[in-house]
C-alpha positions, 0 to 999 in steps of 0.5 A: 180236913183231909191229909196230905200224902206224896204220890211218886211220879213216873219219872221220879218225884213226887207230888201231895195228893189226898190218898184214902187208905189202902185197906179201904173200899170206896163207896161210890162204885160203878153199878156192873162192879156190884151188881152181883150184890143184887142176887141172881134172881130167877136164875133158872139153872140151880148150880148157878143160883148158888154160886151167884151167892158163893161168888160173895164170900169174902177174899184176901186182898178180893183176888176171887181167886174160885176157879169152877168147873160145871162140865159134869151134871150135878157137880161143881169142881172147885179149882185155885186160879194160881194167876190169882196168888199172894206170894209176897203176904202169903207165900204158903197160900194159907190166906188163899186156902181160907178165901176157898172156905168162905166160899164153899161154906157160901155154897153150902147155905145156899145149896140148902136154901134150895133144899139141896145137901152139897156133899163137899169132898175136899182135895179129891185128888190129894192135899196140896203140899204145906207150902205151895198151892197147885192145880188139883181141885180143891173141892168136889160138890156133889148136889143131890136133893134132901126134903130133911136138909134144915135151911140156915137162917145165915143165909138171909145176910149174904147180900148184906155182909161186907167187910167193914174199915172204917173207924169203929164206936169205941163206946159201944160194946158187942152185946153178949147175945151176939158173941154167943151167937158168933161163938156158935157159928165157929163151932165147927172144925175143932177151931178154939174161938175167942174174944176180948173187949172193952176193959180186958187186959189184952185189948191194948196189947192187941192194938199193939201187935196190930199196929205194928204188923201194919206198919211192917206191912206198909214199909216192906216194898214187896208186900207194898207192891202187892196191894199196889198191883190189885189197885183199881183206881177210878170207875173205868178201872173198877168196872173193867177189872171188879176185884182188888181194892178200889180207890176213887180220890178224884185228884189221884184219878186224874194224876193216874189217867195223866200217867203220873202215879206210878205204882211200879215202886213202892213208896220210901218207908218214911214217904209221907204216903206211907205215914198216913197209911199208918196214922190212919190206920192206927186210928181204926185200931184205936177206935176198936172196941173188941177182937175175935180170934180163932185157932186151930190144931196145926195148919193142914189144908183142909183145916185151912178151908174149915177156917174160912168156913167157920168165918164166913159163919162168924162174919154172918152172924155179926152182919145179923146183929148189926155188927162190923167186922175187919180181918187182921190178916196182917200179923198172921201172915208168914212172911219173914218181916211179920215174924215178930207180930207172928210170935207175938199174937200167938203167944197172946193168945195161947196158940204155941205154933206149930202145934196150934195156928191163928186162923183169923184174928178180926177187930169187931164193933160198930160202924157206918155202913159201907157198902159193896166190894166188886165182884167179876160176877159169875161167868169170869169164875167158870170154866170155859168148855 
């Protein structure tokens, strides 16, 4: 049987209602919401064939915040859309920079199935300052043809790669051939990869740390907020908007259309909306076999973006041996109510900052399959001439 929650009212109140998680993605989408998933066919312009798949990558919060300029031939100018930030979960933009990653290493693969090497110039015009993200170019892609440029067999789990919340089988563990081949896809950087599973001493430890960082995350009215501004609920606002996260409860559908679900205030840390947030995902963690991690040497820019790259290569080379995988951004982030999980995971793991820095800190393991986030599709990305 489904649980109840208390969704606040406008105008005070509340009343219970079914609310799936926050984390999570409804399966039942409108088609022009996912309809990017399908490939961009015989697109006959060749920037725009590849970044019909770089529009793909995966996104903190799936803001899809990739701004880009085609104006000159042969080029493709990565910019930030600085309307697309997270200032209460990631007030230094370091989540944002990584999503830029994913993006460019998307690129990059399908630049080469086209038999095109993509010289990716990072921060032309200069690195952007520790703390703020502003609007310089983040990338420069230069696209020439090269008959000896090596096609990546990653690129055939593009449109089969989606981030996976649901509750994982606990009883299954990640054979060794695909933490190789995970390892080997992170390989790039100078990023220290790692990962403990079912019967490592860490495992309990670290569905500690992920719990509680969670739970922080649900009781901090502005981090709350946040998720609750990118909230598109029902199909008129799924496909209307096609990013964020997406809920379909067709009781919380109704109460929004009525004009009843505020989602101006965040909920009271002890509501009971917020405790089944947390009892719901405390049984993901649970149900998690296994984590990865990887670290890097300080925090620059640039290492930033290398570590989305390196996970977009990661998270395709688990969809390639069938498995899920779920960022853990919440301990990792650098506001001032995360900073106990924040010392916490990375002294677990090695990773004394400032020296050293948790790029990613994912949960691995098998689960039924879930289908596509939405995507604005390629024309909302581009910049108008």
């Amino acid at each position: 049987m489904q649980r109840r929650a208390f969704v606040r009212l406008v105008g005070g109140g509340s009343i219970a209602v079914a609310l799936p998680p926050l984390a999570g993605c409804s399966q039942a989408m409108p088609p022009e919401a996912v309809a990017a998933w399908q490939g961009p066919g015989a697109e006959p312009d060749l920037r725009r064939w590849i970044l019909a798949h770089a529009i793909l990558a995966p996104h903190s919060h799936n803001l899809q915040s990739w701004l880009v300029d085609l104006r000159t031939p042969g080029q493709i100018l990565l910019r930030c859309d600085r309307e697309r930030l997270l200032p209460a979960t990631d007030p230094f933009g370091r989540q944002i920079m990584m999503s830029h990653g994913t993006f460019l290493e998307l690129l990059d693969l399908a630049a080469r199935e086209r038999g095109q090497r993509a010289g990716i110039t990072l921060f032309p015009d200069g690195e952007f300052d520790p703390q703020r993200i502003d609007d310089r170019p983040v990338a420069l892609v230069r696209l020439q043809p090269d008959p000896t440029v090596a096609r990546d067999p990653l690129f055939a789990h593009i449109l089969r790669r989606h981030t996976n919340r649901k509750v994982y089988d606990p009883a299954r563990p990640i054979p060794d051939a695909a933490w190789q081949a995970m390892a080997a896809a992170a390989a790039r950087g100078g990023l220290r990869f790692g990962h403990t599973a079912a019967g490592d001493a860490q495992l309990p430890r670290q569905r500690e740390i992920a719990a509680e960082a969670w739970r922080i995350e649900m009781v901090t009215p502005a981090a709350m907020l946040e998720s609750f501004q990118v909230l598109r609920i029902g199909t008129a606002e799924i496909a209307r908007h096609r990013d964020g996260l997406s809920l379909t409860d067709p009781f919380v559908v109704a109460m929004t259309r009525l004009g009843l679900f505020d989602r101006t205030k965040a909920p009271a840390p002890d509501s009971m909306t917020v405790r089944q947030q947390i009892d719901d995902f405390g049984k993901k963690i649970a149900s998690t076999p296994a984590f990865l991690w990887m670290v890097s040497e300080g925090n620059r820019r640039t290492t930033q973006v290398e570590a989305g790259r390196a996970y977009a290569r990661v998270q395709l080379a688990a969809t390639a041996h069938g498995i899920a995988m779920q960022p853990l951004q919440q301990s990792l982030q650098e506001y001032r109510e995360q900073a106990g999980p924040y010392a916490a995971i990375h002294a677990l793991l090695q990773a004394p900052p400032p020296a050293h820095t948790v790029q990613m800190w994912a949960r691995v393991g098998f689960a039924e399959a879930v289908g596509p986030a939405p995507r604005r599709g390629l024309d909302a990305h581009l910049v108008k001439a």
